[in-house]
C-alpha positions in Angstrom: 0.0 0.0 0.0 1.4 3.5 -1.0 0.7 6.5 0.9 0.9 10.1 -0.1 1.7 13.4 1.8 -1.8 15.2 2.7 -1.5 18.7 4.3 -2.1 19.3 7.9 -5.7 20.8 9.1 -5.1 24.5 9.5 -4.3 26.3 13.0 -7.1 28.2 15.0 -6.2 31.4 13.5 -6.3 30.1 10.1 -9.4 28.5 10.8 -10.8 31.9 12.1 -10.2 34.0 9.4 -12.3 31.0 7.1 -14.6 31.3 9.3 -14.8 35.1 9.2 -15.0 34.5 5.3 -18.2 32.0 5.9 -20.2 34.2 8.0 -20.1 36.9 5.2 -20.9 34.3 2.3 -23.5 32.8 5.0 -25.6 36.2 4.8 -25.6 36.0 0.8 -29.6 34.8 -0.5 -28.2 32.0 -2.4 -26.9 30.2 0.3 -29.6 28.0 1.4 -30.3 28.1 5.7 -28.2 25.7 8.1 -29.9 24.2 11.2 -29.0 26.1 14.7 -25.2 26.9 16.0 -24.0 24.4 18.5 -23.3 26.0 22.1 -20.0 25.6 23.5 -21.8 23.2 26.5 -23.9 21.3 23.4 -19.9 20.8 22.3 -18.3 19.8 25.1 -21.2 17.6 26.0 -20.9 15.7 22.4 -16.9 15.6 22.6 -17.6 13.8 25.8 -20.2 11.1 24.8 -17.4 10.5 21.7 -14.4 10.7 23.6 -12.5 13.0 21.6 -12.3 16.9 20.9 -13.8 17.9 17.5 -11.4 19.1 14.9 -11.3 23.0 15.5 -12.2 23.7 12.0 -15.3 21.6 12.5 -15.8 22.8 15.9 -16.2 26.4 14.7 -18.4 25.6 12.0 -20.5 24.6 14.2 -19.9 27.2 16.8 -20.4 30.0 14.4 -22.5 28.8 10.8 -24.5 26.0 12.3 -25.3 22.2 11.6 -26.0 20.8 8.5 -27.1 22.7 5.5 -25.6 24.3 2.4 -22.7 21.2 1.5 -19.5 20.6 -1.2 -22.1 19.7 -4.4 -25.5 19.0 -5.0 -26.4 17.4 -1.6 -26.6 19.4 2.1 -24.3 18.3 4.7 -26.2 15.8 7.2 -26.8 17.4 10.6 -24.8 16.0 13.3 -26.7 16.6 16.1 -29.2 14.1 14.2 -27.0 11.2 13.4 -27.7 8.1 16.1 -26.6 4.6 16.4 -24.3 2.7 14.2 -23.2 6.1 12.3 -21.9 7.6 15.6 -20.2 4.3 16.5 -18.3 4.5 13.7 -17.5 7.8 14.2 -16.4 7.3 17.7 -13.6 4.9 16.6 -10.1 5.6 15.9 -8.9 6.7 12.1 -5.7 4.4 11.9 -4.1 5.3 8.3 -1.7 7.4 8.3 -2.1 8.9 5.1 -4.5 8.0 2.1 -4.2 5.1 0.0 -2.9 5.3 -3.5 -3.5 3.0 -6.1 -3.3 -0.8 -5.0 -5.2 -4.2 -5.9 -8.6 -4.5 -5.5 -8.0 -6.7 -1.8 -5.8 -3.9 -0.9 -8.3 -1.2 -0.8 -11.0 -3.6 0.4 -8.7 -4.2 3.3 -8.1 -0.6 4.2 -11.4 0.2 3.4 -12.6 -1.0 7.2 -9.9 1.5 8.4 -11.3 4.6 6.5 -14.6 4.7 7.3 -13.9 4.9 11.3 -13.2 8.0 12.7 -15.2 9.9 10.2 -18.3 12.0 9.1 -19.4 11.6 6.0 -20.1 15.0 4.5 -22.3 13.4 1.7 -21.2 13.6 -2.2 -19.7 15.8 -4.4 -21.6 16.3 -7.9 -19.7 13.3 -9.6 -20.5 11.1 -6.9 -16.9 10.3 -4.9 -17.8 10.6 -1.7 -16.4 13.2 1.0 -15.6 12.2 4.2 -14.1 14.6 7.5 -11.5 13.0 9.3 -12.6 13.5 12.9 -9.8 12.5 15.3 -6.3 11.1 14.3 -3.2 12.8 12.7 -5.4 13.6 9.4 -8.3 15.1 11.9 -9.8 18.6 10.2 -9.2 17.5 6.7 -11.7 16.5 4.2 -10.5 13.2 2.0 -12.5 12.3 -1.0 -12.9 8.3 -1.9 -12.0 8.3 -5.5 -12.3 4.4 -5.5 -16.1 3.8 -4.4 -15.7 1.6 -1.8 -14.8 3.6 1.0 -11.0 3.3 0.4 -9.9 6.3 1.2 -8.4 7.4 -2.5 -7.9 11.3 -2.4 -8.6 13.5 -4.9 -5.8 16.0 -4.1 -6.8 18.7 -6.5 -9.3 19.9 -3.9 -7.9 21.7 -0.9 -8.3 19.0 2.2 -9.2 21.8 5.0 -13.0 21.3 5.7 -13.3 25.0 5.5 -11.6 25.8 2.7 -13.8 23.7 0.8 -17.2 24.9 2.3 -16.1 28.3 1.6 -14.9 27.3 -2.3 -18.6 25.6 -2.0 -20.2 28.9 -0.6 -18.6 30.7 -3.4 -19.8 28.4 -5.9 -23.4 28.4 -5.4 -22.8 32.4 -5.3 -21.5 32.6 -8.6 -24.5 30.1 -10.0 -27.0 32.6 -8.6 -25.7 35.5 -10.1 -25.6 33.8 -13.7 -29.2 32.4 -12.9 -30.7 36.2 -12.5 
């Protein structure tokens, strides 16, 4: 199995200034409503219950724009606060690779497949499918990898920025510019 380099997730103060970029795209009419911001007790109640601290990028996302709502493509981002049972279970669990997997035999990515998918939110799909996922605790925690393989792999698509910000905001932008050429 070969791995590649992925970028780190961004400090606090980079993730601030992204977010200070959101909350101005947030106000534009074409960005569709999120469901309520999370309260720093909400937080540090559900980083408790899974054991770990959110990634800060996420965790002011949710702090600042709210849960759920406009996503990366077609599709909204699922709510967290509505997510239950096995989905949280899996996201509870420890994301083990230490970088994303490139290329490989079928068996190969089947077998790290398992490994992927814990420790991870799935942010939903992006318009040709491949499906996003945030790593949520781990040394990849924060960034956003993209299964290029369709089986949960873990196969990034490193033309995309992997901070979970940067890409809502490139998102954000996005549906922006569709508006405008819509009126």
């Amino acid at each position: 199995m070969k791995i590649k380099s992925q970028t780190k997730a961004p400090k606090k103060k980079k993730s601030q200034k992204e977010i200070d970029k959101l909350l101005k795209l947030v106000a534009h009419p074409a960005i569709p409503p999120r469901g309520p911001c999370w309260s720093e007790k909400e937080l540090l109640s559900f980083e408790k219950k899974m054991g770990f601290n959110l990634p800060e990028n996420f965790r002011l996302y949710l702090e600042k724009i709210g849960d759920g709502g406009a996503g990366f493509s077609y599709e909204e981002l699922p709510s967290l606060r509505k997510l239950k049972g096995p989905l949280l279970n899996r996201m509870k669990q420890k994301f083990t690779l230490k970088g994303p997997v490139e290329g490989g035999s079928r068996s190969t990515l089947n077998k790290a497949s398992g490994s992927f998918l814990k420790g991870c939110f799935h942010l939903g799909h992006r318009s040709d499918g491949l499906d996003l996922w945030l790593v949520l605790n781990g040394l990849h925690a924060g960034e956003v990898w993209v299964d290029g393989s369709g089986i949960g792999a873990g196969l990034v698509d490193t033309e995309d920025p992997a901070d979970f910000l940067l890409l809502q905001t490139k998102a954000f932008k996005n549906l922006i510019k569709k508006y405008a050429k819509n009126r």
